[in-house]
C-alpha positions as CSV (number, residue, x, y, z in Angstrom):
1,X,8.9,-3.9,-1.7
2,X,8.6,-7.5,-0.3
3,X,5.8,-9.3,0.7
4,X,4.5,-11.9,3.2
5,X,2.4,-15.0,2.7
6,X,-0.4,-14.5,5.5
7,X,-2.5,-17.8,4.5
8,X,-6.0,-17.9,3.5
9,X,-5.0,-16.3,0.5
10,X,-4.3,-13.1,2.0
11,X,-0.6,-11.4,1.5
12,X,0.7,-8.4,3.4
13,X,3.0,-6.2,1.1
14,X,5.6,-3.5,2.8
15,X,6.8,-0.9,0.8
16,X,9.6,1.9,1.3
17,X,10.6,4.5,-1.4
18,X,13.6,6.2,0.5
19,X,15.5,8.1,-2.1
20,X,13.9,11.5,-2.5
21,X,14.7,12.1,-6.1
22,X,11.7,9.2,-6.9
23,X,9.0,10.7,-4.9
24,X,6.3,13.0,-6.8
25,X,6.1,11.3,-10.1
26,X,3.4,8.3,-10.2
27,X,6.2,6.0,-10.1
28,X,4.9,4.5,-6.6
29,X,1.1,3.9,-8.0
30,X,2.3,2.4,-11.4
31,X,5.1,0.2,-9.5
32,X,2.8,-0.9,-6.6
33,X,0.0,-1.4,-9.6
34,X,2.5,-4.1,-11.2
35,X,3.4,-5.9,-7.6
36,X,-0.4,-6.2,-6.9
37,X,-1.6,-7.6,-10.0
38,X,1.5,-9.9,-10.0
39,X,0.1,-10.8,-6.4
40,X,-3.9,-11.3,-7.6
41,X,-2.7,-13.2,-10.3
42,X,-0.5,-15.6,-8.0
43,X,-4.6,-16.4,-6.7
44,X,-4.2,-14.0,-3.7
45,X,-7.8,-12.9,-2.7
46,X,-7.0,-10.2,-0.1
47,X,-4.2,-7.7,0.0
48,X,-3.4,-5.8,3.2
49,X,-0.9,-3.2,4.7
50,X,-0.4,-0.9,7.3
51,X,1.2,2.5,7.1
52,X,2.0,5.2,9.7
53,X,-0.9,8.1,9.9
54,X,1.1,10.6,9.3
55,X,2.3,10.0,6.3
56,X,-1.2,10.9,4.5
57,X,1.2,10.9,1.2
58,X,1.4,7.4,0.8
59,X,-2.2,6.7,2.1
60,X,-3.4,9.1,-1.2
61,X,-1.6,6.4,-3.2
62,X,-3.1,3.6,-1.4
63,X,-6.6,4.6,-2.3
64,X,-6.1,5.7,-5.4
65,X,-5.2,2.6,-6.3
66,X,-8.3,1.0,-4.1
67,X,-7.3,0.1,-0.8
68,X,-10.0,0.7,1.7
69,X,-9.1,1.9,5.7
70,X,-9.9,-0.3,7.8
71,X,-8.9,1.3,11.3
72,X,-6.4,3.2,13.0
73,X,-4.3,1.9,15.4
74,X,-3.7,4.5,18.0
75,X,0.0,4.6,19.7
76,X,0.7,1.2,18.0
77,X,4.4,1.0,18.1
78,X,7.4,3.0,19.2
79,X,9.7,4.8,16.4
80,X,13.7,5.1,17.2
81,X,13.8,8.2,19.0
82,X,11.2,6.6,21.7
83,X,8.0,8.2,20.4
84,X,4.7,6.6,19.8
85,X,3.3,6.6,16.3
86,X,-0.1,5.3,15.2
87,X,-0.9,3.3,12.1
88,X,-3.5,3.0,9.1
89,X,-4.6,-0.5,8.2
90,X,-5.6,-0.8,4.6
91,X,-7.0,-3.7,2.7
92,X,-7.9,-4.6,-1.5
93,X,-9.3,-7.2,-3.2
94,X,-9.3,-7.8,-7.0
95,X,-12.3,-6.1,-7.6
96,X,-11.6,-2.4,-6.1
97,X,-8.3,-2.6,-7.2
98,X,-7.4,0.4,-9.6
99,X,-4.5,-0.9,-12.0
100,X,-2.0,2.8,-13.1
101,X,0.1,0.4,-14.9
102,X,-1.9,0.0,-17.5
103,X,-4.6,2.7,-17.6
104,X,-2.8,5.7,-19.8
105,X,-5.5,7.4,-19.3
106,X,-4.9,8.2,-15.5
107,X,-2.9,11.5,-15.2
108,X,-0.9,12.9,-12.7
């Protein structure tokens, strides 16, 4: 996970979780919990982040935790075997944003 400085207060975070192994076990919602309220607490107003529509896994997450769609970008960019994918904008501020770091009593 890394993230970008936008201005304004607003940061962009990018997230990728490649080994397998990880995926399934809340560890992705309690990890991005920690990295967001690091971020709201560094006095950003406005998270954002954009994420291919087809992976409907990670957009769960995303609202789970209180990111709100913003659009969809049809045919936005072109993956490396030449096909065009299409992407979900997301967006959260401090007071949608669903902490699973700290809230034990969140299942699953």
């Amino acid at each position: 996970m890394f993230y970008d400085n936008l201005g304004n207060q607003v940061t962009e975070i990018h997230i990728k979780i490649c080994e397998a192994i990880y995926r399934n076990k809340g560890l992705g919602r309690i990890i991005l919990s920690l990295l967001i309220k690091e971020l709201f607490n560094q006095g950003y107003q406005k998270i954002i982040l954009d994420v291919n529509l087809q992976n409907t896994r990670a957009q769960h997450v995303y609202e789970l935790l209180g990111f709100k769609k913003l659009r969809i970008n049809d045919d936005s960019w072109v993956d490396q075997l030449g096909c065009s994918q299409s992407s979900v904008d997301y967006e959260l501020v401090e007071n949608d944003f669903r902490d699973y770091a700290t809230d034990t009593n969140i299942g699953g």
